[in-house]
C-alpha distance (Angstrom), angle and dihedral (degrees) to the residues before:
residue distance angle dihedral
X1 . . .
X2 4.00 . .
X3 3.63 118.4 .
X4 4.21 108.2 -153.5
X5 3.59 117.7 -131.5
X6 3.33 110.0 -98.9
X7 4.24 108.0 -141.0
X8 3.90 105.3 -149.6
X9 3.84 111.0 150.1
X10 4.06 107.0 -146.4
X11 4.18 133.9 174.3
X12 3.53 128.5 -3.5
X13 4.01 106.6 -134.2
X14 3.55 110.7 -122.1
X15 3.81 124.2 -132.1
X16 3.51 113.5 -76.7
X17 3.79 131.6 -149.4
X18 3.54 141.3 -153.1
X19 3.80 133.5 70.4
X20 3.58 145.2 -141.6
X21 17.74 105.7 76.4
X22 10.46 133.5 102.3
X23 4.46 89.5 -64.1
X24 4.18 132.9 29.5
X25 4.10 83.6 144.2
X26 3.07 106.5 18.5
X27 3.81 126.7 -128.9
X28 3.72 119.0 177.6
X29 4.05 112.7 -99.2
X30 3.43 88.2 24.4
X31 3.56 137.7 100.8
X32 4.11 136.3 -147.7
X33 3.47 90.4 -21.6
X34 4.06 139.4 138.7
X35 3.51 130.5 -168.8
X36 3.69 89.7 -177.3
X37 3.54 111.2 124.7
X38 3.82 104.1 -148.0
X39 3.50 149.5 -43.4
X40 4.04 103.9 -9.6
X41 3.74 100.3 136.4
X42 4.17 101.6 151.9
X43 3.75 124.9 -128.3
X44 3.03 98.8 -109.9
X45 4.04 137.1 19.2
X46 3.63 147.8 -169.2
X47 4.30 106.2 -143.3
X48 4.16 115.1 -169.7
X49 3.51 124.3 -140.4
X50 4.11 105.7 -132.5
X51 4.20 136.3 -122.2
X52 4.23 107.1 -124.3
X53 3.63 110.0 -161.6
X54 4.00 125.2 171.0
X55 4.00 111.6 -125.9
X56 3.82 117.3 -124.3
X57 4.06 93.2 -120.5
X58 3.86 124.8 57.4
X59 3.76 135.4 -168.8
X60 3.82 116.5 -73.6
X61 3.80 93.3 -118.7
X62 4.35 129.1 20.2
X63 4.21 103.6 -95.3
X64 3.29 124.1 167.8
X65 4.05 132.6 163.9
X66 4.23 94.8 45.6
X67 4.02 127.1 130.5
X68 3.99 106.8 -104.5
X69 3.71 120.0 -165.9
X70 3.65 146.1 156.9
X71 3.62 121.2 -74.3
X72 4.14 126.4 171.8
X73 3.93 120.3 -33.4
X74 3.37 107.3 -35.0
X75 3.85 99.3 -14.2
X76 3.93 122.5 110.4
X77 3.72 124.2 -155.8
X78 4.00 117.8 -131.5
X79 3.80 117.1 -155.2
X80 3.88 121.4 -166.2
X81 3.61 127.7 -56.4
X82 3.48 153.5 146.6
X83 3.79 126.3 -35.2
X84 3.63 95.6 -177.3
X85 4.14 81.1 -101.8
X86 3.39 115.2 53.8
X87 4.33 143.1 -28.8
X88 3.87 117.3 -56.3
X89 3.53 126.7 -145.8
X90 3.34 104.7 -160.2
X91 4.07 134.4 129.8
X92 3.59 116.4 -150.2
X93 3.79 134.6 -176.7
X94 3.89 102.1 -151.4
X95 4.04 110.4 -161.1
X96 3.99 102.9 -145.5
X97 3.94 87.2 -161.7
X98 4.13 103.1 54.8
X99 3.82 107.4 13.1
X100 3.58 88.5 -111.3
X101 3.87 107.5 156.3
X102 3.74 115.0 -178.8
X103 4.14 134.6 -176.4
X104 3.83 106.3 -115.1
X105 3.41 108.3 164.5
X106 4.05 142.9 -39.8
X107 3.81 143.6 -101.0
X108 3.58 113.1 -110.3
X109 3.92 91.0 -126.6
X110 3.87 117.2 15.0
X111 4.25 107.3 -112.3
X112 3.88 129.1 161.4
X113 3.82 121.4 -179.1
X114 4.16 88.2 60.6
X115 3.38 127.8 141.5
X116 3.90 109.9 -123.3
X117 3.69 132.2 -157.0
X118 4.11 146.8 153.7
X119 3.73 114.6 -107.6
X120 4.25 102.1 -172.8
X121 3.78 90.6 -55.9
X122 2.95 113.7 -24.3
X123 3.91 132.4 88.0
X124 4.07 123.9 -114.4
X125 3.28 120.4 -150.2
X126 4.02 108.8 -178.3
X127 4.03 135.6 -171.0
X128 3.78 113.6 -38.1
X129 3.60 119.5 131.3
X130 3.82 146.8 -157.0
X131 4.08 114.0 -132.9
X132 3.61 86.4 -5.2
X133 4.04 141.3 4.2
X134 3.43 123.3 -77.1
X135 3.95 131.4 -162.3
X136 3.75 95.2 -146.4
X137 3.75 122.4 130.7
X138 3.83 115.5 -156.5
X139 4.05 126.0 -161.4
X140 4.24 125.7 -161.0
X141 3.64 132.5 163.5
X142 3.57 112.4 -131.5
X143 3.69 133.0 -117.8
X144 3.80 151.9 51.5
X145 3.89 103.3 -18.7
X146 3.40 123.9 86.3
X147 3.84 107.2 -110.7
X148 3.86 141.3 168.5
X149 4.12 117.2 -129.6
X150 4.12 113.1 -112.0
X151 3.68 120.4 -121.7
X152 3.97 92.1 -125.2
X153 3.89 99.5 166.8
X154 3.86 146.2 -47.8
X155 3.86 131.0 -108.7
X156 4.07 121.6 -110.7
X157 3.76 85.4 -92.4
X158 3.72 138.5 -11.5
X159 3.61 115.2 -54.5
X160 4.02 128.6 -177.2
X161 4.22 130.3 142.2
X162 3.75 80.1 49.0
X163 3.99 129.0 125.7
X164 3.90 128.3 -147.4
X165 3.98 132.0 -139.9
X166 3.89 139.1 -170.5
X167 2.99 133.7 -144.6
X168 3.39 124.9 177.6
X169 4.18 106.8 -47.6
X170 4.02 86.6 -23.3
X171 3.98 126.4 98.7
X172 3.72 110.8 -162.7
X173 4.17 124.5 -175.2
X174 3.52 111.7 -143.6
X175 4.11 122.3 -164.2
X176 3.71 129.9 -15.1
X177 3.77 132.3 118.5
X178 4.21 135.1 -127.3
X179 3.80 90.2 -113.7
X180 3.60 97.5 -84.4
X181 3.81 105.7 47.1
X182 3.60 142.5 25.7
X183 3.37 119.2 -103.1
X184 4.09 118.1 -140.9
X185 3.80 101.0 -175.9
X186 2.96 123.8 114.7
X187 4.06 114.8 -152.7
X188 3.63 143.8 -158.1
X189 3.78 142.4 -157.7
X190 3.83 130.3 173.7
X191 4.39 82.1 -171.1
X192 3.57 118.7 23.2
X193 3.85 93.3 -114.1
X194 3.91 102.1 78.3
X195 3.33 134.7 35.2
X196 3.75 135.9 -162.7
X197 4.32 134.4 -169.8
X198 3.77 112.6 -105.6
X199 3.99 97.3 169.5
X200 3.48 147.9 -30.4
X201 4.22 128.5 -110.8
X202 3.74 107.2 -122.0
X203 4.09 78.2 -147.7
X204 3.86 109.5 48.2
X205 4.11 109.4 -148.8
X206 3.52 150.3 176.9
X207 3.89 124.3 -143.9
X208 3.49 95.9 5.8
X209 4.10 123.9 162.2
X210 3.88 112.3 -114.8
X211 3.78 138.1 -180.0
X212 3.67 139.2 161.0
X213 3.62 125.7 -120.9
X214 4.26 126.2 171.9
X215 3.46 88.5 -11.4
X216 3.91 104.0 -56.9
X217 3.72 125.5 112.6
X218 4.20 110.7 -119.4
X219 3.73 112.5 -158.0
X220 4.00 115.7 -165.0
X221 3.65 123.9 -158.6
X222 3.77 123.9 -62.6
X223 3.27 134.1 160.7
X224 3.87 121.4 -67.1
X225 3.51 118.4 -100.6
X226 4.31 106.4 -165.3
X227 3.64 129.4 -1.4
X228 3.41 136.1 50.1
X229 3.53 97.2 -39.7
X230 4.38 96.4 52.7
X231 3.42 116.4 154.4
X232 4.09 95.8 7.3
X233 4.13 125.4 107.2
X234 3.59 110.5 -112.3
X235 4.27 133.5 -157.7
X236 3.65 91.4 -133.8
X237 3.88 123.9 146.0
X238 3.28 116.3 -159.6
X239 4.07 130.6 -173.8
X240 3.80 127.4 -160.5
X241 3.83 126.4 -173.1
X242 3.68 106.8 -166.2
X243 3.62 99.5 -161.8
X244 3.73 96.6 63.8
X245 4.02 104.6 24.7
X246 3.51 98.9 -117.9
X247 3.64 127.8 135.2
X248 3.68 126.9 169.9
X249 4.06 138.0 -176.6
X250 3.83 98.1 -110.6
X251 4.15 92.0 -175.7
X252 3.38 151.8 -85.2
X253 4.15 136.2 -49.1
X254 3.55 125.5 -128.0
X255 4.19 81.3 -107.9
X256 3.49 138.1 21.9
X257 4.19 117.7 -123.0
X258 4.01 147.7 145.9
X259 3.37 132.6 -151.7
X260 3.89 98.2 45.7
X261 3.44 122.9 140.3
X262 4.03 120.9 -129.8
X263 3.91 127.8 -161.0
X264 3.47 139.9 163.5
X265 3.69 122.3 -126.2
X266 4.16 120.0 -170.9
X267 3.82 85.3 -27.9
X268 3.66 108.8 -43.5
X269 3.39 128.4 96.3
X270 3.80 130.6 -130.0
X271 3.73 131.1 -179.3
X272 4.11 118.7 -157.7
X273 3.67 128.1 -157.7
X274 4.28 126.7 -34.2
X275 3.89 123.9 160.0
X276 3.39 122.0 -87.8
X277 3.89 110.7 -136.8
X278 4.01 145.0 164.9
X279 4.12 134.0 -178.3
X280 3.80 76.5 -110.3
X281 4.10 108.3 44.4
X282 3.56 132.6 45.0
X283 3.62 126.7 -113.4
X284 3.46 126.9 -70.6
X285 3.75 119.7 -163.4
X286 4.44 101.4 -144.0
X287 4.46 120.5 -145.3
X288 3.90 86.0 -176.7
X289 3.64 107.4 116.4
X290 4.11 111.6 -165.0
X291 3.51 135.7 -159.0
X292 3.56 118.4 -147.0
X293 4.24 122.4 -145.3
X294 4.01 104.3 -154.2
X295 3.33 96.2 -168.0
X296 4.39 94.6 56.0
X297 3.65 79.3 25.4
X298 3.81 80.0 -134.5
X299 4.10 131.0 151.4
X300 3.33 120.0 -125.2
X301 4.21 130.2 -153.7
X302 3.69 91.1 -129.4
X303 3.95 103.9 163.9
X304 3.77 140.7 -46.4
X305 4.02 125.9 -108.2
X306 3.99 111.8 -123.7
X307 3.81 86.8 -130.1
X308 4.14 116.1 40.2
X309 3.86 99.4 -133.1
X310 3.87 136.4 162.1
X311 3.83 129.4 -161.2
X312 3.83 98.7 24.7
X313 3.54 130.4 159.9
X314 4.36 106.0 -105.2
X315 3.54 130.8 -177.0
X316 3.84 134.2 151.7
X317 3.37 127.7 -129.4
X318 3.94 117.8 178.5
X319 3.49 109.3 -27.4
X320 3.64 90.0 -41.8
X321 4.17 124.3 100.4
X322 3.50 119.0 -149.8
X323 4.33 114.3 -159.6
X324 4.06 93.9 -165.5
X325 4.26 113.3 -157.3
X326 3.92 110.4 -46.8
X327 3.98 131.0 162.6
X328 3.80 119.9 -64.0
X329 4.22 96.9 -163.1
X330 3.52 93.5 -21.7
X331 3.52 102.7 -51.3
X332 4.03 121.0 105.3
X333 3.77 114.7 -108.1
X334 3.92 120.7 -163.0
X335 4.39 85.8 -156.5
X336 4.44 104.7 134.5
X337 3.98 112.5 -145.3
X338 3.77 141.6 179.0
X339 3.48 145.0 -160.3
X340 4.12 129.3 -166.1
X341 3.90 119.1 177.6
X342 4.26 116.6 -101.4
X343 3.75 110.8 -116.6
X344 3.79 77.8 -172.4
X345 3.81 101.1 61.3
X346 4.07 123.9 43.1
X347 3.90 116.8 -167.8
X348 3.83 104.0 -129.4
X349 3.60 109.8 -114.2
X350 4.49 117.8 -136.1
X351 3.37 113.9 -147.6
X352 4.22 100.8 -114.4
């Protein structure tokens, strides 16, 4: 069943203060990625609200919290996870066009909560953790043959709830914490193995939504990790620019959440579902799926998932975003959904 977009303009962020989580352009076959050098964001822009539809086929089992990237034509590779019990291990190739879902290989230790990108081609699978958070970084090739992920290196500390970016040739891991504190470096590698500080959030989160757009970092929500806000989901935007080290609080969104997922499709980014949480509510598992307008720094109603879920697998491939399992409420779902953008419907755009 398709859900249409719906094309409500809300809040205009206001300016933020303060200093110093593959497809951010996307390309097809690839996933959280930009090639764009730096800041080129136009003067003007046209932003499409997007069609949701739920896919016929699902996973064989509810998984939620794994790395999801792009494999071989229309094939994505899943990488551990949740099972609503403990880690997985598993390596699957997922084939967007059938359903198919086949075992191809296994983690070297089981994690979920990792951040997940492509490095060239090969697939990253940073931090996360099982009972507790690990530093370890894990490398595997993707495809057919059965194959068992290589211990390549570890982080500076432990690292899981955290999200991963490229950029070009450069991975960086954005948010998390070590299971005790938050952890506001941000980090990059050009190889897996080593790992150096490019900034620092002025925010420090865990399971926050990230993407990359003209070269800058954008870091959505998530849920506080230290100060007075611990433990609650926050409406935070936050922007990094990796060349110089900067990285600033840009505003607020029209609602506060963690465990969205952000991507950027041909150069706008859109962030889809995430539970919205306080110390004093209970948890609320969001459809909405936004589209934010950097230059108003403005959210935008873009569409609505047909199954509210937070920490999903994402990845892009074409024009087309795939939101792979997640948590309805807290509980694991094994539910397959897509997005594309709506040639027919444009969200109006407010001057800031």
């Amino acid at each position: 069943m398709l859900v249409l977009a719906l094309i409500v303009v809300v809040w205009v962020l206001p300016d933020g203060g303060g200093a110093n989580r593959p497809r951010r352009t996307t390309e097809p076959g690839t996933s959280r990625t930009s090639a764009i050098p730096r800041h080129s964001e136009p003067a003007t822009r046209v932003i499409l609200g997007v069609e949701s539809s739920l896919v016929p086929w699902h996973l064989s089992a509810p998984l939620s919290r794994m790395v999801v990237e792009p494999s071989t034509g229309l094939d994505l590779t899943v990488l551990g996870g949740y099972d609503g019990a403990a880690s997985a291990d598993g390596v699957f190739d997922l084939d967007t066009a059938t359903g198919s879902l086949n075992l191809t290989g296994n983690l070297a230790v089981p994690t979920h909560d990792a951040a997940g990108a492509l490095l060239g081609n090969l697939d990253l699978v940073i931090g996360g953790g099982d009972t507790t958070s690990d530093a370890l970084v894990q490398e595997l090739k993707p495809g057919p043959s059965a194959a068992t992920a290589a211990e390549i290196g570890k982080l500076p500390s432990p690292r899981s709830d955290c999200d991963a970016v490229s950029i070009g040739q450069t991975v960086y891991v954005v948010g998390g914490y070590d299971g005790t504190n938050g952890d506001a470096t941000v980090l990059a590698t050009d190889d897996g193995r080593s790992y150096r500080s490019v900034a620092t959030l002025p925010v420090p989160v865990r399971y926050p939504a990230v993407a990359v757009l003209g070269g800058n970092i954008y870091v959505f929500g998530g849920d506080a990790a230290g100060g007075r806000r611990s433990g609650e989901a926050i409406p935070d935007i936050q922007r990094v620019d990796p060349q110089t080290g900067s990285a600033v609080v840009l505003g607020s969104m029209p609602e506060a959440f963690e465990g969205a997922s952000a991507v950027t499709v041909a150069g706008d980014i859109y962030v889809a579902g995430g539970d919205t949480s306080s110390a004093a509510t209970a948890t609320t598992t969001s459809s909405t799926i936004w589209a934010f307008d950097p230059l108003t720094r403005t959210m935008l109603r873009a569409g609505v998932l047909s199954v509210a879920v937070s920490n999903a697998g994402i990845a892009v491939i074409g024009t087309t975003t795939w939101v792979i399992g997640g948590e309805s409420e807290g509980v694991p779902v094994s539910t397959v959904q897509r997005f594309r953008t709506d040639p027919r419907s444009e969200l109006a755009r407010i001057p800031g």
